[in-house]
Backbone and ligand atoms as CSV (ligand in chain L), in Angstrom:
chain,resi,resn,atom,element,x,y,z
A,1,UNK,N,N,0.825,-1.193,0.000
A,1,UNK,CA,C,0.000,0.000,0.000
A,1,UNK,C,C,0.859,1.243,0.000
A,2,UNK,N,N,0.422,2.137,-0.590
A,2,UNK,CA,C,1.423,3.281,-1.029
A,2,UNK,C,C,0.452,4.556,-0.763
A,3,UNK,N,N,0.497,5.256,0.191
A,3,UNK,CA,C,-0.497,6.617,0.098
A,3,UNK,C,C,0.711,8.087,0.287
A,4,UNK,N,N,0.536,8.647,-0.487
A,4,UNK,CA,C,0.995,10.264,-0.354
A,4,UNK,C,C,-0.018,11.160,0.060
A,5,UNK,N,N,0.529,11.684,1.370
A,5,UNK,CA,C,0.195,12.885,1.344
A,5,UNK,C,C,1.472,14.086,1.098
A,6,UNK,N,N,0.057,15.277,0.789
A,6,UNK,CA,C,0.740,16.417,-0.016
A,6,UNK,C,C,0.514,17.251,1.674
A,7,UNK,N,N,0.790,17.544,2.343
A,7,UNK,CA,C,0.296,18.694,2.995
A,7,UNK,C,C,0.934,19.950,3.052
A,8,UNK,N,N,0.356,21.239,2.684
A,8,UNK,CA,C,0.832,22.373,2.505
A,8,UNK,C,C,0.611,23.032,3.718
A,9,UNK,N,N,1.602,23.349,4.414
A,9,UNK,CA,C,1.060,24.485,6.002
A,9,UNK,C,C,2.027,25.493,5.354
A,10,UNK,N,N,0.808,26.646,5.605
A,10,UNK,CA,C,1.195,28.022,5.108
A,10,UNK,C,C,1.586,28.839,6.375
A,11,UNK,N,N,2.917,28.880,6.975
A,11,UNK,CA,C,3.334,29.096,8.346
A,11,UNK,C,C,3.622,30.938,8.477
A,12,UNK,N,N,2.453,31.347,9.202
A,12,UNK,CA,C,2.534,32.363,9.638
A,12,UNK,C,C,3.358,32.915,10.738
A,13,UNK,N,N,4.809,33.510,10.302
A,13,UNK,CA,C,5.133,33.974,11.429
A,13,UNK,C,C,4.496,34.883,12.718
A,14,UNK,N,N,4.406,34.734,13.613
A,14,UNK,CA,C,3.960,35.980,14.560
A,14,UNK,C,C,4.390,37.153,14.373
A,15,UNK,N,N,5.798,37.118,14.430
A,15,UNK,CA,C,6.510,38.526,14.576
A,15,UNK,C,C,6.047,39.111,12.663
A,16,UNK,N,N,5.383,39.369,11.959
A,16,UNK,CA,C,5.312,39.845,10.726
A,16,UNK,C,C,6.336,41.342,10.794
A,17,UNK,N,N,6.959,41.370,9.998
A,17,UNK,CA,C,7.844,42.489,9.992
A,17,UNK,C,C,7.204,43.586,9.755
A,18,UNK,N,N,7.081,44.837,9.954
A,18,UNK,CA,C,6.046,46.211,10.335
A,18,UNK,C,C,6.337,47.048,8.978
A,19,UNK,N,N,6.200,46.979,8.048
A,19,UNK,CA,C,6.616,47.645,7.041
A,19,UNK,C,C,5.773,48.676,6.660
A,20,UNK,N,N,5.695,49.730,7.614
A,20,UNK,CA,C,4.995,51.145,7.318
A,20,UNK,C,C,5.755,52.115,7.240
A,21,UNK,N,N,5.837,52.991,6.353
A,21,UNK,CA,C,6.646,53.799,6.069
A,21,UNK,C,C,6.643,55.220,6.083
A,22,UNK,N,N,5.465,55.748,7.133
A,22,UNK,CA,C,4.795,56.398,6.895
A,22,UNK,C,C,5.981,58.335,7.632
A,23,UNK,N,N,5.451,59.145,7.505
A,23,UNK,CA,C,6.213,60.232,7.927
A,23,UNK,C,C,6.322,60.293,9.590
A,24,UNK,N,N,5.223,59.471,9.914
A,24,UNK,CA,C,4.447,60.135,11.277
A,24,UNK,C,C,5.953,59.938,12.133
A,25,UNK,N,N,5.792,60.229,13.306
A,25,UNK,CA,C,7.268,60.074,14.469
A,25,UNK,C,C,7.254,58.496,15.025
A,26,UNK,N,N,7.634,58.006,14.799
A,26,UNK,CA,C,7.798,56.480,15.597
A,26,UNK,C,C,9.047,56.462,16.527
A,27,UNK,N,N,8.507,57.175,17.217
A,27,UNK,CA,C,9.819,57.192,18.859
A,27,UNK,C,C,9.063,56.770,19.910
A,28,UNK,N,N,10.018,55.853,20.428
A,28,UNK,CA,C,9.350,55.104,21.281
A,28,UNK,C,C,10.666,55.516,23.073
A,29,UNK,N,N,10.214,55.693,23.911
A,29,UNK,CA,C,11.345,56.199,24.768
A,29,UNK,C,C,11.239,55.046,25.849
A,30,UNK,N,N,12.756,54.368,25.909
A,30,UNK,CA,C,12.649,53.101,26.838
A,30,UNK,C,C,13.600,53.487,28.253
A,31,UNK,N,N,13.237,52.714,28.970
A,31,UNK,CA,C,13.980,52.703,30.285
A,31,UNK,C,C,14.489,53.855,31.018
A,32,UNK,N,N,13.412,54.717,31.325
A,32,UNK,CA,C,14.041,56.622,31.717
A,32,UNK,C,C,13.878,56.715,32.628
A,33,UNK,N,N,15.048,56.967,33.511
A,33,UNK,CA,C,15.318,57.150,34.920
A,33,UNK,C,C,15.989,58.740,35.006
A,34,UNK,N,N,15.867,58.813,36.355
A,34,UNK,CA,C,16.388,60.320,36.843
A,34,UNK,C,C,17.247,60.177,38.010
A,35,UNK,N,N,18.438,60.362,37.655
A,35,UNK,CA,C,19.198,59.984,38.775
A,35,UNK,C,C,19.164,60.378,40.334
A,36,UNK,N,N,19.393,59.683,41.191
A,36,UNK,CA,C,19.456,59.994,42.809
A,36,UNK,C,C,20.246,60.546,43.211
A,37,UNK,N,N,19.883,62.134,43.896
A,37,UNK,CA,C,21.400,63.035,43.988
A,37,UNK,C,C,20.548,63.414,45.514
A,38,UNK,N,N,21.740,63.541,46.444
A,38,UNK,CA,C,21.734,63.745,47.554
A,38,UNK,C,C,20.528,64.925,48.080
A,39,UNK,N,N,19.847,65.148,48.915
A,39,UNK,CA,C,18.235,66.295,49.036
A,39,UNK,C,C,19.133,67.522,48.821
A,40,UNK,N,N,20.168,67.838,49.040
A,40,UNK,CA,C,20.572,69.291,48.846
A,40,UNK,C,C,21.429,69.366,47.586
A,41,UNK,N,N,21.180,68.329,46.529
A,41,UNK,CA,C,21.953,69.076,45.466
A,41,UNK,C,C,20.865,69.800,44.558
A,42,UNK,N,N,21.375,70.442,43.823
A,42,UNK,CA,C,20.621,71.390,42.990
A,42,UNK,C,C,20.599,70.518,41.354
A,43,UNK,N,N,21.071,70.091,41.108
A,43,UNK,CA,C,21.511,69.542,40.063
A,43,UNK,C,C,21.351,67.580,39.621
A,44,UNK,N,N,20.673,67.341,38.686
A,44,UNK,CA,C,20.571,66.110,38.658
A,44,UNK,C,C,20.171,65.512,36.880
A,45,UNK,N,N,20.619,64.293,36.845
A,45,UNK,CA,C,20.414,64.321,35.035
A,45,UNK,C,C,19.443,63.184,34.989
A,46,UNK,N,N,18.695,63.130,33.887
A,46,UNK,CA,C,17.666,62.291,33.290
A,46,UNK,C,C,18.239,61.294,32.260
A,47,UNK,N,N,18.028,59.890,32.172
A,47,UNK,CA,C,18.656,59.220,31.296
A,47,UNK,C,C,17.651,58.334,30.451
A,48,UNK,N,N,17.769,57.952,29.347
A,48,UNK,CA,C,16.738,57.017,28.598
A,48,UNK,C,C,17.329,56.609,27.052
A,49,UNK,N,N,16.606,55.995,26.497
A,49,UNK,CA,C,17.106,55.128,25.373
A,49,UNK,C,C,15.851,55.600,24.585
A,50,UNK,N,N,16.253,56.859,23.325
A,50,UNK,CA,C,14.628,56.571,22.479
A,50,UNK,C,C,15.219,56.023,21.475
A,51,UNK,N,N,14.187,55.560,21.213
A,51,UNK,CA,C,14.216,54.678,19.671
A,51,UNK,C,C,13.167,55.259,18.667
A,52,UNK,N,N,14.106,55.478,17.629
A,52,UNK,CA,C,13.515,55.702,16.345
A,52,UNK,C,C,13.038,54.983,15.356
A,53,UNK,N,N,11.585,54.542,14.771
A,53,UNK,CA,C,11.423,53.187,14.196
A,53,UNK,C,C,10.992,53.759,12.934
A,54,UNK,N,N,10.933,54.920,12.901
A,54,UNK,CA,C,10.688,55.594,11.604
A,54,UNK,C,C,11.875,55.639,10.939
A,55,UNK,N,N,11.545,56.163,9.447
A,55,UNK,CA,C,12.374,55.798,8.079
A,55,UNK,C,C,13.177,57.564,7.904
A,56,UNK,N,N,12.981,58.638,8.529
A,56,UNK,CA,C,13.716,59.514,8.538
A,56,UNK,C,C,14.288,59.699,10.096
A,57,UNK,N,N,15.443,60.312,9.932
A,57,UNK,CA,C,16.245,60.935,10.679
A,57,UNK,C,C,15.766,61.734,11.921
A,58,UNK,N,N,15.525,61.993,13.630
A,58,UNK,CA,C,14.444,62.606,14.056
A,58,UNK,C,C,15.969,63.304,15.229
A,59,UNK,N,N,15.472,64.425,15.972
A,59,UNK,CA,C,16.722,64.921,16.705
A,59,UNK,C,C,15.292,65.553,17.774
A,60,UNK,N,N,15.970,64.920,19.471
A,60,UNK,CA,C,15.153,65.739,20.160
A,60,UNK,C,C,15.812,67.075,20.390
A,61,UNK,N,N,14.865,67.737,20.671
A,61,UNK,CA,C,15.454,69.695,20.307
A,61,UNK,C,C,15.357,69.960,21.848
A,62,UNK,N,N,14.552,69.809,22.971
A,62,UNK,CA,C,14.051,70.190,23.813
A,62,UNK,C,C,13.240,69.649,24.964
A,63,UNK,N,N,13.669,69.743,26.459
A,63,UNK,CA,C,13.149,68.808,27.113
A,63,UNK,C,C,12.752,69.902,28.859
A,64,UNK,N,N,11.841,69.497,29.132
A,64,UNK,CA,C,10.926,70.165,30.235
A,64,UNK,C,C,10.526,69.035,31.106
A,65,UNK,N,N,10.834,70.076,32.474
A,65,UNK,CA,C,9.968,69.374,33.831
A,65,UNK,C,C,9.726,70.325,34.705
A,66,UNK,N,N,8.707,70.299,35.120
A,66,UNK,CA,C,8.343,70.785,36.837
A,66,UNK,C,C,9.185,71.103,37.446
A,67,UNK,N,N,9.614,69.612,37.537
A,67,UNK,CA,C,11.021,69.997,39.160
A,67,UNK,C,C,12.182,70.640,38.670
A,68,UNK,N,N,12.400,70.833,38.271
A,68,UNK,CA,C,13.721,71.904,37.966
A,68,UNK,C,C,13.466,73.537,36.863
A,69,UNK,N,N,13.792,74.547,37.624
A,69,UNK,CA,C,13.747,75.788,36.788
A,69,UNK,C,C,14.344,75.844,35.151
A,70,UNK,N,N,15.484,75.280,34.992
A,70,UNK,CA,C,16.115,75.014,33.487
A,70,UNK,C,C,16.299,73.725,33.401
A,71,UNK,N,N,16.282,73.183,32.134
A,71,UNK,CA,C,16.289,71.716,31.672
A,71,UNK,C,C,17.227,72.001,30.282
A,72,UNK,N,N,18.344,71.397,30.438
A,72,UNK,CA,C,19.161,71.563,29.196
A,72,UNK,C,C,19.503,70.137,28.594
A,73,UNK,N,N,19.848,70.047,27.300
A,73,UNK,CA,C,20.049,69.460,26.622
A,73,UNK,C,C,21.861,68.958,26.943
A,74,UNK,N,N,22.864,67.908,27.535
A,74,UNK,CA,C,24.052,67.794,27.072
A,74,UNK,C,C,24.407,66.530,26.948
A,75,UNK,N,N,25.559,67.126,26.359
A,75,UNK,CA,C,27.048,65.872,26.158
A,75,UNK,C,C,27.964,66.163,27.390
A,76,UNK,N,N,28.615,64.697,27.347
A,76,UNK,CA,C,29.212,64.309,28.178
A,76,UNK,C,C,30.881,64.320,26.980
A,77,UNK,N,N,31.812,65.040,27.593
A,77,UNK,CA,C,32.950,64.111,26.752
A,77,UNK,C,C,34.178,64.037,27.788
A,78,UNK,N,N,35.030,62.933,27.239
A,78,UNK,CA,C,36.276,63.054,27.831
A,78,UNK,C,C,37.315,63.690,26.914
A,79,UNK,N,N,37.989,64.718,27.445
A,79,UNK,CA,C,38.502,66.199,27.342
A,79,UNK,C,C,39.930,65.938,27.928
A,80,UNK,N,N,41.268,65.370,27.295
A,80,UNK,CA,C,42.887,64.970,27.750
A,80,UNK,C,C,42.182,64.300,29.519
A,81,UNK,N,N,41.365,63.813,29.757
A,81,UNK,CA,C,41.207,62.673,31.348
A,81,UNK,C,C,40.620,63.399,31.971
A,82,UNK,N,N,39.982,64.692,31.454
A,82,UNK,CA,C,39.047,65.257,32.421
A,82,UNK,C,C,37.433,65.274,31.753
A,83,UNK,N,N,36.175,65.021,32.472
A,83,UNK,CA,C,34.847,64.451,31.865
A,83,UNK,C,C,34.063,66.098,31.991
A,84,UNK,N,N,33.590,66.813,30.589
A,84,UNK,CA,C,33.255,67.730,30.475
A,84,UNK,C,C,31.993,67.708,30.096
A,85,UNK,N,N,31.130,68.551,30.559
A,85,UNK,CA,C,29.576,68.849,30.075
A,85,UNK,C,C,29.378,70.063,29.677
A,86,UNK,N,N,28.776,69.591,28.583
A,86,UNK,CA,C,28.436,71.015,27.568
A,86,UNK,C,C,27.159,71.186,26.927
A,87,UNK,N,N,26.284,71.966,26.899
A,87,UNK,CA,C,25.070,72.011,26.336
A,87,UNK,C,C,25.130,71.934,24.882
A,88,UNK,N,N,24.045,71.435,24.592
A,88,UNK,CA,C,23.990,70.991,23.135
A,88,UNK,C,C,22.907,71.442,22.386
A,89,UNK,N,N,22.650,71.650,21.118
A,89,UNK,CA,C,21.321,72.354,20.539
A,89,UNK,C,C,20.292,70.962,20.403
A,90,UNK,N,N,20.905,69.853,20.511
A,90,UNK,CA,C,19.710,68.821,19.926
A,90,UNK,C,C,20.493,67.504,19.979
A,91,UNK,N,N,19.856,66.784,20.376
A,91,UNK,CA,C,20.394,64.938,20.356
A,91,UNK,C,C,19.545,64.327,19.060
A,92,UNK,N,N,20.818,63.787,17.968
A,92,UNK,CA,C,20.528,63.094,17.374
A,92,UNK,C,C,19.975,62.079,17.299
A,93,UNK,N,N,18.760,60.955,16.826
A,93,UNK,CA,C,18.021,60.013,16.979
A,93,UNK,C,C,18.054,59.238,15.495
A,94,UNK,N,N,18.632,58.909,15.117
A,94,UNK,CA,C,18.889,58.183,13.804
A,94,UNK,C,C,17.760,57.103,13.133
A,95,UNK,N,N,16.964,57.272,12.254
A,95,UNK,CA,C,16.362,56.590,11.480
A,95,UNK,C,C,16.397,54.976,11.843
A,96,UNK,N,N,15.422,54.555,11.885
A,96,UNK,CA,C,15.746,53.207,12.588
A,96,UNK,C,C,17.039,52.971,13.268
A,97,UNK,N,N,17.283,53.965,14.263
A,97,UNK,CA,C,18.266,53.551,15.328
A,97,UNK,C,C,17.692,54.433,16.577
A,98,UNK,N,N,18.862,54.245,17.250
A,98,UNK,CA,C,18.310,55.128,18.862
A,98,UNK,C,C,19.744,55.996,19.363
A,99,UNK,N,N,19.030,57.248,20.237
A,99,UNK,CA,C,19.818,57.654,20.492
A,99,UNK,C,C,19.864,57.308,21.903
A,100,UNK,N,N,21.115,56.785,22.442
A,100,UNK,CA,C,21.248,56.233,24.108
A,100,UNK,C,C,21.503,57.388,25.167
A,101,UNK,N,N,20.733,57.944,26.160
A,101,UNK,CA,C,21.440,59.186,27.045
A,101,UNK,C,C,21.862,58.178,28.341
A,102,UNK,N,N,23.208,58.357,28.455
A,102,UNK,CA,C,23.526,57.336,29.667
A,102,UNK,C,C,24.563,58.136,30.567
A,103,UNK,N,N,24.735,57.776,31.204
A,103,UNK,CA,C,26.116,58.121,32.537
A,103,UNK,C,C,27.209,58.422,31.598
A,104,UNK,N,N,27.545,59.525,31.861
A,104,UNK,CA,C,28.998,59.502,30.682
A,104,UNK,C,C,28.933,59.946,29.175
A,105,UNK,N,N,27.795,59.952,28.756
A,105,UNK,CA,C,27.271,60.667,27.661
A,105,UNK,C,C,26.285,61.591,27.958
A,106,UNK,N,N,25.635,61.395,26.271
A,106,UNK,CA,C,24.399,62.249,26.537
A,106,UNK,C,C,23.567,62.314,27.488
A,107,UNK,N,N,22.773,63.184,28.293
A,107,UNK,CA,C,21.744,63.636,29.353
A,107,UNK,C,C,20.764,65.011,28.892
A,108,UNK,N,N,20.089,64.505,30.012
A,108,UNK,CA,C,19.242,66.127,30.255
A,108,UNK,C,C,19.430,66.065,31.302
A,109,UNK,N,N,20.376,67.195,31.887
A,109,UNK,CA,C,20.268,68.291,33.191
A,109,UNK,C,C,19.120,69.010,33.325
A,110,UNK,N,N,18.876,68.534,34.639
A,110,UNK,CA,C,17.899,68.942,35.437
A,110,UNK,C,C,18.496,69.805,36.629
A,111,UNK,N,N,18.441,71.371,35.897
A,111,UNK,CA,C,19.004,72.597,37.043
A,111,UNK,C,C,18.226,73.530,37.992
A,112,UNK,N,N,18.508,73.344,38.962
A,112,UNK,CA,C,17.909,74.117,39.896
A,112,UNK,C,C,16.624,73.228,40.208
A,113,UNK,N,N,17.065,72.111,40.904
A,113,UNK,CA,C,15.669,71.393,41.086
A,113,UNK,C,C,15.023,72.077,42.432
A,114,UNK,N,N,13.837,72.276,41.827
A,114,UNK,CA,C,12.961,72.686,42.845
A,114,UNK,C,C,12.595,71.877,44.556
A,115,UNK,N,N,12.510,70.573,44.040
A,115,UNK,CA,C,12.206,69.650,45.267
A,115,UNK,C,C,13.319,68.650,45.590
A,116,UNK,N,N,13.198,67.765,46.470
A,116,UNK,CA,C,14.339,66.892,46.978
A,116,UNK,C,C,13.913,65.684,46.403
A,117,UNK,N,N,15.156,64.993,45.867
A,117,UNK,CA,C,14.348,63.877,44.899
A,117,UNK,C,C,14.348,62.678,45.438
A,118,UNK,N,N,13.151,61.664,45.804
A,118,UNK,CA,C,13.809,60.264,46.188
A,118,UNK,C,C,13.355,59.370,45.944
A,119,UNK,N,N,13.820,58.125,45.781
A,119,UNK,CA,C,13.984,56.757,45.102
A,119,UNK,C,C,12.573,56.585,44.801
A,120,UNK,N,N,12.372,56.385,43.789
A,120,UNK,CA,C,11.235,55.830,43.656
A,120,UNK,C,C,10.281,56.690,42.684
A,121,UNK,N,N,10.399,58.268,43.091
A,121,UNK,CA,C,9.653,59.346,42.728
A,121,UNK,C,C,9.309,59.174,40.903
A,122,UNK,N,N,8.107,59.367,40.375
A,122,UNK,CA,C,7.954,59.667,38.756
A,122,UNK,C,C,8.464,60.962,38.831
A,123,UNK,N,N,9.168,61.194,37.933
A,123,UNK,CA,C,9.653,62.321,37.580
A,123,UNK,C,C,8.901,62.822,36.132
A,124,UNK,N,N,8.075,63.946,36.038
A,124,UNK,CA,C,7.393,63.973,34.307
A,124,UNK,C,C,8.344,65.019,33.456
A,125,UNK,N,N,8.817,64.350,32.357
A,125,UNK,CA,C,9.389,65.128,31.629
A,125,UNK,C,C,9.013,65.360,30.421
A,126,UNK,N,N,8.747,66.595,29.270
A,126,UNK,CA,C,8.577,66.161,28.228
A,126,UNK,C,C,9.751,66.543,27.343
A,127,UNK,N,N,8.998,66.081,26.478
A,127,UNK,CA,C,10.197,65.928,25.223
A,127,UNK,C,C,9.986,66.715,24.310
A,128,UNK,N,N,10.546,67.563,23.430
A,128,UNK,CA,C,10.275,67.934,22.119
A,128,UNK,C,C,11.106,67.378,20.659
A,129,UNK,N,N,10.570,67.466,19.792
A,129,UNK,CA,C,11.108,67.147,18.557
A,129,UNK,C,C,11.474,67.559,17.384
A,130,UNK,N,N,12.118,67.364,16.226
A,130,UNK,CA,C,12.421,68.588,15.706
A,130,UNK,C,C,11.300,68.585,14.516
A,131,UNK,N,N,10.316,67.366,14.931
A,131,UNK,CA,C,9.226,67.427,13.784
A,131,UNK,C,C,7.947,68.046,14.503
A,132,UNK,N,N,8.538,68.561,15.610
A,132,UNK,CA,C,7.259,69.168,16.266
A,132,UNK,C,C,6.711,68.324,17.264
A,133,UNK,N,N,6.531,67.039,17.301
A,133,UNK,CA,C,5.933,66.233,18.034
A,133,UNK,C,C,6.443,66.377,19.337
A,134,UNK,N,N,5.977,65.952,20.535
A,134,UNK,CA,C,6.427,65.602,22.017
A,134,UNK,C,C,5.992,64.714,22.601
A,135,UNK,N,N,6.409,64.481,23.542
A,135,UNK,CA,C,6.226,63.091,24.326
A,135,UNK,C,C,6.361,63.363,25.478
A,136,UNK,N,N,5.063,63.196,26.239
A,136,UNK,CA,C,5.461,63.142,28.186
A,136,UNK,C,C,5.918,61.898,28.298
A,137,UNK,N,N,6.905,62.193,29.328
A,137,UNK,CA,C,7.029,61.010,30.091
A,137,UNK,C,C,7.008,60.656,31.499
A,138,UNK,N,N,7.587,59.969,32.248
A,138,UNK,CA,C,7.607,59.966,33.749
A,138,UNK,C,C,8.958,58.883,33.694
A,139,UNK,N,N,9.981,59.448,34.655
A,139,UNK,CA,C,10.988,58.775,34.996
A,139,UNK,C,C,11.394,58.555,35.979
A,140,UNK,N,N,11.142,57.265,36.669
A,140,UNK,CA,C,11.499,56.665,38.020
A,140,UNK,C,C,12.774,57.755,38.774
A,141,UNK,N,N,13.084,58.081,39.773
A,141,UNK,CA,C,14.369,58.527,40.490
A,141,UNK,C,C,14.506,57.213,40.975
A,142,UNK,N,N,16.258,56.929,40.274
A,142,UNK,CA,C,16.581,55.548,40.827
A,142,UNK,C,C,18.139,55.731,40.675
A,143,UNK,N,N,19.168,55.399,41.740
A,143,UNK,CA,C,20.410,55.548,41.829
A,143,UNK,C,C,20.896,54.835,40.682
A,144,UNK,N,N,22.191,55.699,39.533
A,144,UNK,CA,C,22.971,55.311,38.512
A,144,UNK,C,C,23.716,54.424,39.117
A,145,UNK,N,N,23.675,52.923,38.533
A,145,UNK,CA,C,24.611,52.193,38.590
A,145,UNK,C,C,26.253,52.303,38.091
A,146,UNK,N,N,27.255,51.897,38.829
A,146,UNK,CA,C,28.398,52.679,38.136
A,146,UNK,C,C,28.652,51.594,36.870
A,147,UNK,N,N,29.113,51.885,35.830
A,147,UNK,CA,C,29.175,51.354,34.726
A,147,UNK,C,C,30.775,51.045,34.710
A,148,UNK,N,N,31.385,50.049,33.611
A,148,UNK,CA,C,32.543,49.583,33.677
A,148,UNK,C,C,33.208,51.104,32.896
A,149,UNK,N,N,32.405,51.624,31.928
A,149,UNK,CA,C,32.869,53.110,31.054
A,149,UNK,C,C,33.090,54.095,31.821
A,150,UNK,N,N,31.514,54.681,33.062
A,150,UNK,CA,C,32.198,55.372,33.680
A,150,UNK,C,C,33.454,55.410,34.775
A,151,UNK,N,N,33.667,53.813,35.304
A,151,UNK,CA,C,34.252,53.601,36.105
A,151,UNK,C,C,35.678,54.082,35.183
A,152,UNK,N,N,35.936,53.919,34.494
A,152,UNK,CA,C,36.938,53.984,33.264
A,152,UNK,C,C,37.072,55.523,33.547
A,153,UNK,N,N,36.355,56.114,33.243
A,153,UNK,CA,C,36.373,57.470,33.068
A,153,UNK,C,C,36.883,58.268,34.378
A,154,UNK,N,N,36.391,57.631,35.317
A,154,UNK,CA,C,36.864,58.070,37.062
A,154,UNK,C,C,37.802,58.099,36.927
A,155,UNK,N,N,38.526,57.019,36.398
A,155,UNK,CA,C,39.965,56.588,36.739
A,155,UNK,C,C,41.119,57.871,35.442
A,156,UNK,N,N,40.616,57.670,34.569
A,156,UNK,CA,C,41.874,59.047,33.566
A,156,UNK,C,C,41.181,60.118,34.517
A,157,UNK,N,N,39.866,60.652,35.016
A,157,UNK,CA,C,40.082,61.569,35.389
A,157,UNK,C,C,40.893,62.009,36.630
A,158,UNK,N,N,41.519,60.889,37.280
A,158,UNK,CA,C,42.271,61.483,38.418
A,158,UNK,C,C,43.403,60.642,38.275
A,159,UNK,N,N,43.879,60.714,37.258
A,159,UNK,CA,C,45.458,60.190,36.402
A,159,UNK,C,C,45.962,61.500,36.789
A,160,UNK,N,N,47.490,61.276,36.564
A,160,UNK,CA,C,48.205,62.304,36.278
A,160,UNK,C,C,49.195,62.611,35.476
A,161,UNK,N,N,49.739,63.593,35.056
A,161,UNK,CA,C,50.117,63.291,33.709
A,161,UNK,C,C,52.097,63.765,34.610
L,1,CU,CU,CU,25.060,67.844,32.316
């Protein structure tokens, strides 16, 4: 006895790949924390990962909160072993990529904070864009872990030459 079967399974992936291409802003802002700085400092930075899933180029221009009187835009660089901050006109966000604000890089300074910040607190910040769009958010206050980069960075900065 000899039987064939033919069976055809037409296998639908789940994940279908998102192929919209449209102008609109596809930023999506992941993991945004506000760092834990002692009740009497004045000064404290905001960190997060946005992601750009759109097909053009997007730069945040501008960022606001409550708790602090000025909110600036910076970079972080290392400067011959010393770690310098400098305000910036806009953080790049690259077309299907992301721009990372972390310990040691990019941030938003949060100056002249109004209140004392602690663990746990939402912090609301918004965002602006350079397509106009914005985004509230809320960012946990949660102590920066030291990183193997910044730990790196501690260390040329109190090298000596
Ligand atoms: Cu700064």
């Amino acid at each position: 006895m000899y039987r064939t079967y033919f069976r055809f399974a037409l296998l639908l992936s789940a994940a279908i790949p998102f192929a919209s291409f449209s102008a609109e802003t596809r930023l999506s802002i992941n993991d945004p924390y506000v760092n834990l700085v002692p009740p009497n400092s004045q000064v404290s930075a905001a960190f997060m990962v946005i992601k750009n899933a759109g097909s053009s180029d997007r730069k945040l221009v501008k960022a606001e909160s409550p708790i602090a009187k000025t909110v600036e835009l910076h970079s972080h660089t290392n400067e011959n072993g010393v770690m310098k901050m400098r305000e910036v006109k806009s953080i790049d966000i690259k077309a299907n990529g992301q721009a990372e604000l972390k310990p040691g890089g990019y941030h938003i300074m949060l100056i002249d904070i109004r209140q004392a910040l602690k663990d746990g607190d939402a912090i609301p910040i918004a965002l602006s864009f350079d397509d106009g769009s914005k985004q509230q958010i809320e960012a946990p206050v949660r102590k920066v872990p030291i990183t193997p980069s910044a730990e790196k960075g501690m260390e040329h900065s109190g090298m000596k030459h």
